[in-house]
C-alpha positions in Angstrom: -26.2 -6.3 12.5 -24.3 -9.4 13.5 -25.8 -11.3 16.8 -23.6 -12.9 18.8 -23.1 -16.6 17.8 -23.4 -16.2 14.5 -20.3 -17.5 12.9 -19.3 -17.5 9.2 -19.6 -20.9 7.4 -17.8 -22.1 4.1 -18.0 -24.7 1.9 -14.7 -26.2 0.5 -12.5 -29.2 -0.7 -10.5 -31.2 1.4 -6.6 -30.5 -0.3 -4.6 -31.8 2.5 -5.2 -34.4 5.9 -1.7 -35.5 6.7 -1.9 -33.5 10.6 -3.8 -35.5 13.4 -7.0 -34.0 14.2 -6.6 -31.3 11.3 -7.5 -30.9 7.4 -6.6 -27.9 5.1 -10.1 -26.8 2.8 -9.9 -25.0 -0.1 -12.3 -22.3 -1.1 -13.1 -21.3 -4.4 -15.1 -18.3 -5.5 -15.7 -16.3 -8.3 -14.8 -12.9 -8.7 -15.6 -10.4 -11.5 -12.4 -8.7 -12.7 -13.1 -4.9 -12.3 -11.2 -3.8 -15.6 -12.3 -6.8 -18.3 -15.2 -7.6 -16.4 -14.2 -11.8 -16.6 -15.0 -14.0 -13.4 -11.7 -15.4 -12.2 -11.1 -17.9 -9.7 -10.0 -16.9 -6.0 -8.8 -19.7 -4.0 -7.9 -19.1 -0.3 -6.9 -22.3 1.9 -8.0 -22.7 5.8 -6.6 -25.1 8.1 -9.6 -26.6 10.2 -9.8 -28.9 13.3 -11.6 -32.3 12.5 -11.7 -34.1 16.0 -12.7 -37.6 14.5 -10.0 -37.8 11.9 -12.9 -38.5 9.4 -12.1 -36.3 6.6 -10.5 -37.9 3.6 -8.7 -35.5 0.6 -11.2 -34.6 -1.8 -14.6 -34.5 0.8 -16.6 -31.4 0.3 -17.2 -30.2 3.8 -18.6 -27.2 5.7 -16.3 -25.3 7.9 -17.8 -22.9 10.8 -16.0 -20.0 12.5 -14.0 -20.9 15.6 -11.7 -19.5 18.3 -8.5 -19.3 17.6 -7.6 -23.7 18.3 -3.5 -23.1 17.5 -1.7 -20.6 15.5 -3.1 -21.4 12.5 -6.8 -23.1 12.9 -9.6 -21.0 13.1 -11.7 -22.9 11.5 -14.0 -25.8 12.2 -15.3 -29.4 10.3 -19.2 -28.9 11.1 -19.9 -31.4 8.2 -19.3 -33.2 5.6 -21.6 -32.5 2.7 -19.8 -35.7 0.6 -17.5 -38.1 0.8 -14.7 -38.6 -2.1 -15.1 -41.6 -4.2 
């Protein structure tokens, strides 16, 4: 059973960090193909709210579940695992 405060986290790429305050992150994961039994690549994107403006395209951050920030972020920069080069 879920307790309360525990929030979903995901780890993801930086694809986008043109907004103030906000960075898109892709996910990828794989997922077995139910008929050829193959892994293929799911990507979903999430907009999330970086407060400092410290995230650059291509960090690998972590992203925790939020309330709902504006009509599209739900999603929050808890860290960044590593910067881009």
């Amino acid at each position: 059973m879920k307790e309360r405060g525990d929030r979903k986290k995901l780890v993801g790429t930086v694809v986008s960090d043109r907004m103030d305050k906000t960075v898109v992150v892709q996910i990828e994961r794989l997922v077995k193909h139910p008929i050829y039994m193959k892994y293929v690549r799911r990507r979903a994107k999430y907009a999330a709210h970086d407060n400092d403006n410290a995230c650059r395209v291509g960090d690998l951050v972590q992203i925790t579940e939020s309330r709902p920030l504006s009509r599209t972020k739900r999603w929050r920069v808890s860290q960044i695992i590593e910067k881009a080069v």
